[in-house]
VEXFIVO-601606 format. One line per 10 residues: number of its first residue (from 1); their letters; for each residue x, y, z of C-alpha. Coordinates in nm, 4 decimals. Layout:
REM VEXFIVO-601606
NUM> A> X/Y/Z  ...
***
This chain:
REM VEXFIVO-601606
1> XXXXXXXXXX> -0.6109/1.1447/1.4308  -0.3671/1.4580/1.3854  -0.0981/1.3384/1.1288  0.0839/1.6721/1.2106  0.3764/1.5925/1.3832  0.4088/1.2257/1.2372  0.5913/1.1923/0.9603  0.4744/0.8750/0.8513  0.1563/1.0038/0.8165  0.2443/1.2489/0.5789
11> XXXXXXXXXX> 0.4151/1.0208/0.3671  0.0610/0.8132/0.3751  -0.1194/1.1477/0.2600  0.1444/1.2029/0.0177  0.1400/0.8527/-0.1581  -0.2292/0.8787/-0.1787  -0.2717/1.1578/-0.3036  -0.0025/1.0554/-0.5701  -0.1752/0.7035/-0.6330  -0.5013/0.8452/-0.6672
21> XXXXXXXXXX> -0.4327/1.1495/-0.9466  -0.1745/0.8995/-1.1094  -0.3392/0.7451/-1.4740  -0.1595/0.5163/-1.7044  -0.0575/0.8457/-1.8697  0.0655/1.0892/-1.6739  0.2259/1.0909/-1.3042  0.0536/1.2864/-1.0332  0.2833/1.5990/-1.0057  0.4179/1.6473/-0.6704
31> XXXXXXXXXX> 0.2347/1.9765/-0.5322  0.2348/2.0699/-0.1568  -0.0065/2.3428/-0.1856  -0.3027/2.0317/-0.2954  -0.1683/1.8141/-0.0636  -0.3927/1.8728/0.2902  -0.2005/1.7538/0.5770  -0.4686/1.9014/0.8457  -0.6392/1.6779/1.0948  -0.9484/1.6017/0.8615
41> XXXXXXXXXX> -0.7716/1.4894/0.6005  -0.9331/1.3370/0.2420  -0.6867/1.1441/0.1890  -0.6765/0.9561/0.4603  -0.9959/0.9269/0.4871  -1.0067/0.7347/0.1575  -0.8291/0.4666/0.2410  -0.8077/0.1680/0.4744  -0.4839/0.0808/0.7087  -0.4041/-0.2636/0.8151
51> XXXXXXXXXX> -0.1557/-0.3355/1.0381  0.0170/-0.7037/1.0589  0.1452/-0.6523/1.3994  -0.1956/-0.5289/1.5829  -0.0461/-0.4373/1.8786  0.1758/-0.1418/2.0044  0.5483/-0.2300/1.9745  0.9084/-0.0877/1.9089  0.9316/0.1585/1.5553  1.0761/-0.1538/1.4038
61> XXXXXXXXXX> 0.9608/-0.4865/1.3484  1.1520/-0.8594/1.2602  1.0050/-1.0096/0.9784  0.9989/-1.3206/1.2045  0.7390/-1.1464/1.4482  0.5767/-1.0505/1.1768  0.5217/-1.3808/0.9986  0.3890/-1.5175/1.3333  0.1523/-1.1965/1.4189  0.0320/-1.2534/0.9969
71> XXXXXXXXXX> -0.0454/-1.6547/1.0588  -0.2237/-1.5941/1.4083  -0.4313/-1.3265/1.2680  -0.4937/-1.4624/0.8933  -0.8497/-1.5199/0.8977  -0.8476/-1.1500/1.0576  -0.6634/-1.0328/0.7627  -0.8405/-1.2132/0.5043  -1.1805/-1.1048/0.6259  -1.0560/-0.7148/0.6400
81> XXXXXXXXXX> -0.9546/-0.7358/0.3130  -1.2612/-0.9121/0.1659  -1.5037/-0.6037/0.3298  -1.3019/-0.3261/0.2141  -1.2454/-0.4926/-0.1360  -0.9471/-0.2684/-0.2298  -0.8978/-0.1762/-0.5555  -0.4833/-0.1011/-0.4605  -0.2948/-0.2454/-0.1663  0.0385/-0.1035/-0.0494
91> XXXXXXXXXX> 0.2521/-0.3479/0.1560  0.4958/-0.1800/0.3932  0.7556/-0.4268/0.2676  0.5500/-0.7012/0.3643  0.4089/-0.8141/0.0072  0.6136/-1.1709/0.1090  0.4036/-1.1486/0.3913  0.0652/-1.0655/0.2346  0.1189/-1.3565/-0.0255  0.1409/-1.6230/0.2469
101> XXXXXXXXXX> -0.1540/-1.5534/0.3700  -0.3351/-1.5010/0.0481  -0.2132/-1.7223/-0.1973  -0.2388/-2.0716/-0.0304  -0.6259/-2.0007/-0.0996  -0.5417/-1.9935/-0.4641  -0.5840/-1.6645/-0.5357  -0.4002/-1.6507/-0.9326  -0.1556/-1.3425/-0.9583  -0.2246/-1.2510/-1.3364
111> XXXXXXXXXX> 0.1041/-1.0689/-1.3304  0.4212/-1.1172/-1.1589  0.7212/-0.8994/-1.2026  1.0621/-0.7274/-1.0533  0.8833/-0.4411/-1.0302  0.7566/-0.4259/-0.7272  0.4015/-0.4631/-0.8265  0.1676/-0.7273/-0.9096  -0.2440/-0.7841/-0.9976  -0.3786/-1.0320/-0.8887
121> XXXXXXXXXX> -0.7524/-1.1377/-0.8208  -0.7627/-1.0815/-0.4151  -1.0980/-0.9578/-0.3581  -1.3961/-0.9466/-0.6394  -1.2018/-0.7746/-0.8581  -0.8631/-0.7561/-1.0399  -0.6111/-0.5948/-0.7562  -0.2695/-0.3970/-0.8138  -0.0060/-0.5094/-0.5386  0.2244/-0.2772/-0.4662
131> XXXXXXXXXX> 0.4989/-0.4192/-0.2354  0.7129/-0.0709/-0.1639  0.9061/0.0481/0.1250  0.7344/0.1011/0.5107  0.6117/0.4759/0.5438  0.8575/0.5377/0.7487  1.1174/0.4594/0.5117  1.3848/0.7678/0.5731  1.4051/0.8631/0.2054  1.3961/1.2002/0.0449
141> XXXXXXXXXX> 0.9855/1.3194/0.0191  1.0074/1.3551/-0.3652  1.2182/1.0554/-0.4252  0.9679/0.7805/-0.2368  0.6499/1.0062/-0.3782  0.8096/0.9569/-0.7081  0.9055/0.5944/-0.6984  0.5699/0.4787/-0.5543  0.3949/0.6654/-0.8100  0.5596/0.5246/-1.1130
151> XXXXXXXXXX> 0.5662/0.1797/-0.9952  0.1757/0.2473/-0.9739  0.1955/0.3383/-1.3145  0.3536/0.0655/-1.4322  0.0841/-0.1581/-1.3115  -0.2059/0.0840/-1.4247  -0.0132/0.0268/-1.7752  0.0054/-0.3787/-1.6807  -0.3393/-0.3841/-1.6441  -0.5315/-0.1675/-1.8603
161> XX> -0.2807/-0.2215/-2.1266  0.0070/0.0646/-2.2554
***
């Protein structure tokens, strides 16, 4: 895939890149000359994307729809989640989502805040839940890269302690 030209992709690369270089104590600086947005891209190729909806649709989706696609295709979900045993998962505004399907199996959030975050034992290992904003969100590049990051922080702080 070329994420030239998409947007939303860059954002992905962007939030990445930001996620990955942010520690407990310090932020990832924002820095487009580190940031590769070329067709074989590192960051994207370090991370997994899973879609709710699996299916080509509209640019928008009803939370309805998307309940339905997330029950029909739980086991799916489950089972993509247990292989690629994330360490961080970033819900598109779908963390409501993500804990129906998870937590009915008893899976114990360890912490729960306002904060748009959350760890919780998911896969075999502690997880940090970060329940942000779609991609293609249209907010300013340095305000969502910003946001994301810190809220990351916040749970790197959470869970390895401040």
């Amino acid at each position: 895939m070329n994420p030239q030209g998409y947007p939303i992709w860059n954002r992905v690369i962007e939030w990445t890149y930001g996620i990955t270089n942010t520690t407990k104590d310090e932020v990832a600086r924002f820095s487009s000359d580190k940031i590769d947005y070329n067709e074989n891209n590192f960051w994207l190729n370090s991370i997994a994307i899973l879609n709710i909806k699996k299916c080509n649709g509209e640019s928008r989706s009803e939370v309805k729809i998307l309940n339905e696609y997330a029950k029909y295709d739980k086991l799916e979900i489950i089972r993509q989640i247990e292989i690629i045993n994330p360490k961080i998962i970033v819900c598109g505004n779908t963390g409501k989502i993500l804990d129906e399907i998870l937590f009915d199996r008893k899976i114990k959030k360890n912490v729960e805040n306002e904060n748009w975050y959350y760890i919780a034992d998911i896969s075999r290992e502690k997880n940090i839940v970060l329940d942000f904003y779609h991609p293609a969100i249209q907010l300013n590049k340095l305000l969502s890269y910003y946001t994301i990051t810190n809220i990351y922080q916040l749970a790197l702080k959470e869970l390895h302690g401040s």
